[in-house]
TIVEX-314851 format. One record per residue (C-alpha): residue number from 1; residue in one letter; x, y, z. Coordinates in steps of 0.25 Angstrom, whole numbers, padded with zeros to 4 digits. Layout:
N
r k = NUM | r = A | x = X | y = Y | z = Z
...
// end
This chain:
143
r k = 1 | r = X | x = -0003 | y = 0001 | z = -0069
r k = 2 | r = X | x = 0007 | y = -0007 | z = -0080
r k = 3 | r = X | x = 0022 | y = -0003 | z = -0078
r k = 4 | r = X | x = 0026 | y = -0011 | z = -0088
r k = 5 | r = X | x = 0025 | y = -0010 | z = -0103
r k = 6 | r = X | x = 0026 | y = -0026 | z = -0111
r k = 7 | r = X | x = 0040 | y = -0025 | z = -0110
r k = 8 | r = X | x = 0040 | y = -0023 | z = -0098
r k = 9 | r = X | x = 0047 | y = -0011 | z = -0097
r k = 10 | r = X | x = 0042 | y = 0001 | z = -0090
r k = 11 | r = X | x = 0038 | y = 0014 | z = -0098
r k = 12 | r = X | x = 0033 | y = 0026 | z = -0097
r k = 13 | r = X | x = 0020 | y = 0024 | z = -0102
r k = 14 | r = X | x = 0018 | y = 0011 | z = -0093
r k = 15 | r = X | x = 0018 | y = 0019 | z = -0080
r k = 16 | r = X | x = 0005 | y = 0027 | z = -0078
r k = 17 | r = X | x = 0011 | y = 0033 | z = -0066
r k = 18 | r = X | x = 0024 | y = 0034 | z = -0064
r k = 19 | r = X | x = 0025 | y = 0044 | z = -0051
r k = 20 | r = X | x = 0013 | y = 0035 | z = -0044
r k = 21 | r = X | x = 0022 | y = 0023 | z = -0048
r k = 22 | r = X | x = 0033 | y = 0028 | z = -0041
r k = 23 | r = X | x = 0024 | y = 0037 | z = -0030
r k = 24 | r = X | x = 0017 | y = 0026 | z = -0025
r k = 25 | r = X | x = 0023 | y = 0012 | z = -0029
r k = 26 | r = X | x = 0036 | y = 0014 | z = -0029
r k = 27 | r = X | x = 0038 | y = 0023 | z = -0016
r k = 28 | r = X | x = 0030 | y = 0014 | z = -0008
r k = 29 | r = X | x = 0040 | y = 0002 | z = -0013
r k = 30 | r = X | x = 0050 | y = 0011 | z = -0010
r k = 31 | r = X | x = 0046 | y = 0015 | z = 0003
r k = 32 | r = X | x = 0041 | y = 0001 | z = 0008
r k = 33 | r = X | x = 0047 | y = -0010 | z = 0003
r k = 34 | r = X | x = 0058 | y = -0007 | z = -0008
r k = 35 | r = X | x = 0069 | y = 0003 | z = -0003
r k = 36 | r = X | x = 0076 | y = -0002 | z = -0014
r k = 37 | r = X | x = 0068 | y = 0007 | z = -0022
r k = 38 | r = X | x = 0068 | y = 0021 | z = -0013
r k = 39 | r = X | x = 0079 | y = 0027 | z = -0021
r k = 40 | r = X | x = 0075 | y = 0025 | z = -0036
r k = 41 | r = X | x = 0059 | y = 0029 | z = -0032
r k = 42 | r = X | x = 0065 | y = 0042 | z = -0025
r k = 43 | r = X | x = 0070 | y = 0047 | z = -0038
r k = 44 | r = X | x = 0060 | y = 0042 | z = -0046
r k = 45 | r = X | x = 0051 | y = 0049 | z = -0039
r k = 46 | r = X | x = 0058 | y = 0060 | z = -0042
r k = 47 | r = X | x = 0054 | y = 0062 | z = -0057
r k = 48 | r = X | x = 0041 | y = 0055 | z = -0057
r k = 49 | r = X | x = 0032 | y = 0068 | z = -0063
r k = 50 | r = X | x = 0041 | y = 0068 | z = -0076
r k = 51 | r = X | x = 0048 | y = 0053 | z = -0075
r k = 52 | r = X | x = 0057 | y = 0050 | z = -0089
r k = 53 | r = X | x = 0062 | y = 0038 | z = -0095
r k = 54 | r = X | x = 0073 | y = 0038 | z = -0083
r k = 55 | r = X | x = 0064 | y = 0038 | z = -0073
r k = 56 | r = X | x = 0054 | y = 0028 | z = -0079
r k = 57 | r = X | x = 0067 | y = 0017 | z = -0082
r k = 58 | r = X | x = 0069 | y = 0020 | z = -0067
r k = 59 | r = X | x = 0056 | y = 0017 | z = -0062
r k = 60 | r = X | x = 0060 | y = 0005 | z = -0072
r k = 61 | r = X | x = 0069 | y = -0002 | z = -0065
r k = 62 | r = X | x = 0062 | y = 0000 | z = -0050
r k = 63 | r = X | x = 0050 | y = -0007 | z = -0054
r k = 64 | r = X | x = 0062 | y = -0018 | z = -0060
r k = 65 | r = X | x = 0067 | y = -0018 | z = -0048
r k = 66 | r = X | x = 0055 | y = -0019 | z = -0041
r k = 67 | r = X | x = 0050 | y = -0031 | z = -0051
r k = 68 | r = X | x = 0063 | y = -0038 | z = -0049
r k = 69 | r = X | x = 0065 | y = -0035 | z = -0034
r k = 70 | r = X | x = 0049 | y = -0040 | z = -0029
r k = 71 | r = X | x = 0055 | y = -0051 | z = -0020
r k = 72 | r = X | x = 0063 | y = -0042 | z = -0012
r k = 73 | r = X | x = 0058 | y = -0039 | z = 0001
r k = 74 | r = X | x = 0062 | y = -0036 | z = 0015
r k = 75 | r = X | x = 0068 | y = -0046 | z = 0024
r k = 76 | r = X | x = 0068 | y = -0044 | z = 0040
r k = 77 | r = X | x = 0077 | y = -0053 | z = 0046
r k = 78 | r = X | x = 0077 | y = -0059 | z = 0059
r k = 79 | r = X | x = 0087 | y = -0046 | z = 0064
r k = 80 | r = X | x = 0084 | y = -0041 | z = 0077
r k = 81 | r = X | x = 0073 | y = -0029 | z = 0076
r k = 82 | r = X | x = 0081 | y = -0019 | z = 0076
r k = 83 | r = X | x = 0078 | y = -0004 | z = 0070
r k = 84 | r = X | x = 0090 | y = 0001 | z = 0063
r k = 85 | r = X | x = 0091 | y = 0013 | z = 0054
r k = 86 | r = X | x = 0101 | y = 0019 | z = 0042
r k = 87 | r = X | x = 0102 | y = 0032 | z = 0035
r k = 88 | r = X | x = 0110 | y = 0037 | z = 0025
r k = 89 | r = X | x = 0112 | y = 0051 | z = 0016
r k = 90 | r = X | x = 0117 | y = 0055 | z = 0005
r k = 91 | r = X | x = 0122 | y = 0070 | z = 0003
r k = 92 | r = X | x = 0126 | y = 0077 | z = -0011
r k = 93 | r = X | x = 0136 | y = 0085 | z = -0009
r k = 94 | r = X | x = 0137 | y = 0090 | z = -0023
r k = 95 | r = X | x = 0124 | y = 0098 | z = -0025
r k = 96 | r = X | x = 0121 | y = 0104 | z = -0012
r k = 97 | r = X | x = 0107 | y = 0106 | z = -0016
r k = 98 | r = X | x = 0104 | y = 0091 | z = -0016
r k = 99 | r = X | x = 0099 | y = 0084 | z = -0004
r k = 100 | r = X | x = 0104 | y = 0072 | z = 0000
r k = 101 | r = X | x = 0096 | y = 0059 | z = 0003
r k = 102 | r = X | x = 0096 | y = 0052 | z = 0017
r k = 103 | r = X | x = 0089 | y = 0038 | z = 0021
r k = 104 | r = X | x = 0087 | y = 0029 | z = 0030
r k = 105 | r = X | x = 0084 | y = 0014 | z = 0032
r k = 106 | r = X | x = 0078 | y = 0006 | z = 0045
r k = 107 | r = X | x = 0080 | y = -0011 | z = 0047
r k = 108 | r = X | x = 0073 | y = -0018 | z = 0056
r k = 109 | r = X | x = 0078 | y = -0034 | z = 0058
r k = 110 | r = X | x = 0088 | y = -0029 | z = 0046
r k = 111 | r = X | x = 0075 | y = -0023 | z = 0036
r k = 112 | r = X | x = 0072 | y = -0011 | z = 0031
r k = 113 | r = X | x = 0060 | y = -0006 | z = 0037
r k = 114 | r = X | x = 0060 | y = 0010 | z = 0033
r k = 115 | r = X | x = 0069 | y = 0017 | z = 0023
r k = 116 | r = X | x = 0069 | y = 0030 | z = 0016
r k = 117 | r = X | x = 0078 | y = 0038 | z = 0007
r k = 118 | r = X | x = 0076 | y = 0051 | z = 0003
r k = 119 | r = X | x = 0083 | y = 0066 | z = -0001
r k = 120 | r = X | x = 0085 | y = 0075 | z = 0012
r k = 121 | r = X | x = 0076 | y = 0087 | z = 0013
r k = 122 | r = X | x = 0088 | y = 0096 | z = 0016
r k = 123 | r = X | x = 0100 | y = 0099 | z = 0010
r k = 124 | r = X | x = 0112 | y = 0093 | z = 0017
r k = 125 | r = X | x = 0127 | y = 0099 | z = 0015
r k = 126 | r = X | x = 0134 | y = 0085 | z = 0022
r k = 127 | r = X | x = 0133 | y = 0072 | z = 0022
r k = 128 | r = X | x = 0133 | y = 0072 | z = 0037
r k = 129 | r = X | x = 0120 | y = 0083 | z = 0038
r k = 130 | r = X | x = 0115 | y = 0072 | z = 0026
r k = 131 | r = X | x = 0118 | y = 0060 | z = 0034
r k = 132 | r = X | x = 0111 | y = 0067 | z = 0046
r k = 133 | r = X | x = 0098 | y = 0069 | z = 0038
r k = 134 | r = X | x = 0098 | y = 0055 | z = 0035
r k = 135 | r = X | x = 0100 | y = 0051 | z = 0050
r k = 136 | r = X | x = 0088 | y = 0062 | z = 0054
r k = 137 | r = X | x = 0080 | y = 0056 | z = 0044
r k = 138 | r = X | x = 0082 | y = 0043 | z = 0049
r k = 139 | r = X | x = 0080 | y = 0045 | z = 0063
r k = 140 | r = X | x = 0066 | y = 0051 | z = 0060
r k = 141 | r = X | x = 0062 | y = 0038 | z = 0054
r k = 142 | r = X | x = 0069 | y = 0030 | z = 0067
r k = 143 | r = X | x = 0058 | y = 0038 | z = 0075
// end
C-alpha cells in the first residue's frame, strides 16, 4: 500500500484504506510504542467513515512525525524497579453533556510501561467526581 504520491505528499487517492490505516497501524503504535501519538489517532478515529481534507492533512503530519521521529524509543535506566502510576482528568464544565477524558500512566525504573487515555463513559458534573474516575480507572489497571 503507497502513502505517498511523487511529491511525496499524502493524498486522498494514495490511501486505500484510511480507517484500516489508522484501525490497525496506527492504534497499535499508539498503544505499544508511541504515546506520543494516542491523542491525535483518538480523534482521527473519530471521522474515519467520511474523513475530509482536514482529517487526511492530519493523518499527514502523524505519519511526518512518525517518519521524522523513527529513532526515538524507550530508554530504561538503571532506577530502582519500582511501579509507579499517574492519572490525570479533564472536565468541561461548559457543556454539561460532554464527558470528560481521564488517563493514566505507569514507569518502571523511570519508563513507561502502560498508558491510556480515553473520554469517561459517564458524565461527570466536578472535576473532583472527574479526577476520581481517573483515579478508579487507574487503580484497575494497577491490579
Amino acid at each position: 500500500m503507497e502513502y505517498q504520491d511523487d511529491d511525496g505528499e499524502l493524498t486522498e487517492g494514495s490511501i486505500i484504506d484510511g480507517e484500516g490505516i489508522i484501525g490497525t497501524e496506527l492504534t497499535y503504535l499508539a498503544n505499544g510504542t508511541r504515546p506520543g501519538i494516542s491523542f491525535s489517532i483518538s480523534k482521527l478515529a473519530r471521522y474515519t467513515s467520511c474523513p475530509d481534507k482536514t482529517h487526511w492533512g492530519a493523518l499527514d503530519r502523524v505519519l511526518r512525525y512518525l517518519k521524522g521521529t523513527v529513532s526515538l524509543a524507550f530508554h530504561y535506566g538503571r532506577f530502582s524497579a519500582i511501579l509507579e502510576g499517574y492519572s490525570d482528568a479533564s472536565w468541561i464544565a461548559k457543556n454539561s453533556r460532554s464527558n470528560g477524558c481521564s488517563g493514566y500512566v505507569f514507569t518502571l525504573g523511570g519508563g513507561a510501561v502502560s498508558w491510556k487515555s480515553a473520554k469517561q463513559t459517564l458524565i461527570t458534573w466536578s472535576t473532583f467526581k472527574a479526577e476520581l474516575c481517573a483515579l478508579d480507572t487507574t487503580g484497575t489497571e494497577a491490579e
